[in-house]
C-alpha positions as a LaTeX table, in Angstrom:
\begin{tabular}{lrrr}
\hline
Residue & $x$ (\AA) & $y$ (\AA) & $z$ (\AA) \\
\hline
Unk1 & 115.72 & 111.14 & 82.49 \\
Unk2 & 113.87 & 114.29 & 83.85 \\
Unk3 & 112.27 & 114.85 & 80.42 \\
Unk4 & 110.69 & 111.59 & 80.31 \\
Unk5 & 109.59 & 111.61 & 83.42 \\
Unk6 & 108.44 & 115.20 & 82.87 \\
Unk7 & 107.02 & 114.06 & 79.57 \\
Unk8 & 104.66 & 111.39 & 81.14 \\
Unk9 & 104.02 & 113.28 & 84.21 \\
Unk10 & 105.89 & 111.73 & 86.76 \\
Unk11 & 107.55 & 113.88 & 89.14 \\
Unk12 & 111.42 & 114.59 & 89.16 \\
Unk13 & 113.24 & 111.59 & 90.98 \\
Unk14 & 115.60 & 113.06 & 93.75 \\
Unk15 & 119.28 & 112.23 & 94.43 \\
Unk16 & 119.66 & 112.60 & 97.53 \\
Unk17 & 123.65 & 113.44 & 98.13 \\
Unk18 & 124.45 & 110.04 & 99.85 \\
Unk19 & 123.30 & 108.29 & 96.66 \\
Unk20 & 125.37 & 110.32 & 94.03 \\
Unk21 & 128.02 & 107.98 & 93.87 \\
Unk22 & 125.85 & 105.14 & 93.44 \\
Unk23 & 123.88 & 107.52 & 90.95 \\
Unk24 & 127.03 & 107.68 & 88.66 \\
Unk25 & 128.27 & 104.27 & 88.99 \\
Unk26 & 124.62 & 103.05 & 87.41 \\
Unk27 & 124.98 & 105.50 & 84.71 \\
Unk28 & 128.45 & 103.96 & 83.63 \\
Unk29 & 127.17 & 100.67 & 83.65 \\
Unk30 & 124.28 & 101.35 & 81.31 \\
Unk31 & 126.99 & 103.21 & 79.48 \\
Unk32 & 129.34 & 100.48 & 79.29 \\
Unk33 & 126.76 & 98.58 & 77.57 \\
Unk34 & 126.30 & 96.62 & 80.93 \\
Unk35 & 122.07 & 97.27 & 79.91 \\
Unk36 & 119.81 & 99.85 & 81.18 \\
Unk37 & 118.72 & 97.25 & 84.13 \\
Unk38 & 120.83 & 98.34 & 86.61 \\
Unk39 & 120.19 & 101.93 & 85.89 \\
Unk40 & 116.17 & 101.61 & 85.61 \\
Unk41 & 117.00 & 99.50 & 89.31 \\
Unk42 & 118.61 & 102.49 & 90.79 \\
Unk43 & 115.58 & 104.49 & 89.79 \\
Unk44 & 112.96 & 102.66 & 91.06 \\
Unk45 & 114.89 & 102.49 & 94.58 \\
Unk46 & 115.89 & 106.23 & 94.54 \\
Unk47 & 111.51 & 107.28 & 93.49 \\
Unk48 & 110.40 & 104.53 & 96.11 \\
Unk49 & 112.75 & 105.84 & 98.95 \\
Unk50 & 111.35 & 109.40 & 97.98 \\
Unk51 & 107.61 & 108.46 & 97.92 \\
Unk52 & 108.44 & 106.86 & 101.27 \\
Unk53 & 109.68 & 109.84 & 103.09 \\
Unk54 & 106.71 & 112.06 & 101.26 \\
Unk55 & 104.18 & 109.72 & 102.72 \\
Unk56 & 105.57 & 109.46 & 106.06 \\
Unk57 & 105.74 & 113.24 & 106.29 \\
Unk58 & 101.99 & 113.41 & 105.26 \\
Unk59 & 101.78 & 110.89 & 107.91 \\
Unk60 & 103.14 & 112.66 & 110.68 \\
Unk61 & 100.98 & 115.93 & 109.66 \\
Unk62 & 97.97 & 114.07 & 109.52 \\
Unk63 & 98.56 & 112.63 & 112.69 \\
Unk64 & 99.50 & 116.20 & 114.33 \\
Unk65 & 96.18 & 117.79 & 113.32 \\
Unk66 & 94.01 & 115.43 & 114.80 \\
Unk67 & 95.98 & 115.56 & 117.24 \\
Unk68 & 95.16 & 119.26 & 117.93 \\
Unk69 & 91.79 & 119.76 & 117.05 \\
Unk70 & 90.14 & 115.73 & 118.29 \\
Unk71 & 88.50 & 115.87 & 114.83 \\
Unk72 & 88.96 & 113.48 & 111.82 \\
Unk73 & 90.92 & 114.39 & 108.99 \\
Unk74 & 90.96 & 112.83 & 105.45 \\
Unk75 & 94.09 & 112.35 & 102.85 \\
Unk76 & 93.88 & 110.70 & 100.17 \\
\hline
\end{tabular}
């Protein structure tokens, strides 16, 4: 998985500890033949909840400096 993504210039997906179980359990079922849908699903929730958390961090920073200098601030 982290080569492909790597390949195609995606960053790393995280597994965040809470979600290692669930991490596993979608690997087995692709595994099992079960098709690579429930894995690829898992994948898509794990990048989303990380691209989430990344934005709302820039968020907060943003929202910090102008808070402390009055000026605007760009991020795009």
């Amino acid at each position: 998985m982290n080569y492909v993504q790597k390949y195609h210039g995606q960053p790393l997906t995280v597994v965040y500890e809470q979600d290692k179980q669930d991490h596993f359990n979608a690997l087995e079922a692709a595994r099992n033949r079960e098709g690579v849908g429930i894995f690829r699903a898992f994948i898509y929730g794990r990048a989303e909840k990380y691209f989430k958390r990344e934005i709302e961090g820039l968020t907060r920073k943003q929202k910090e400096a102008r808070s402390k200098d009055g000026g605007m601030s760009f991020l795009f």
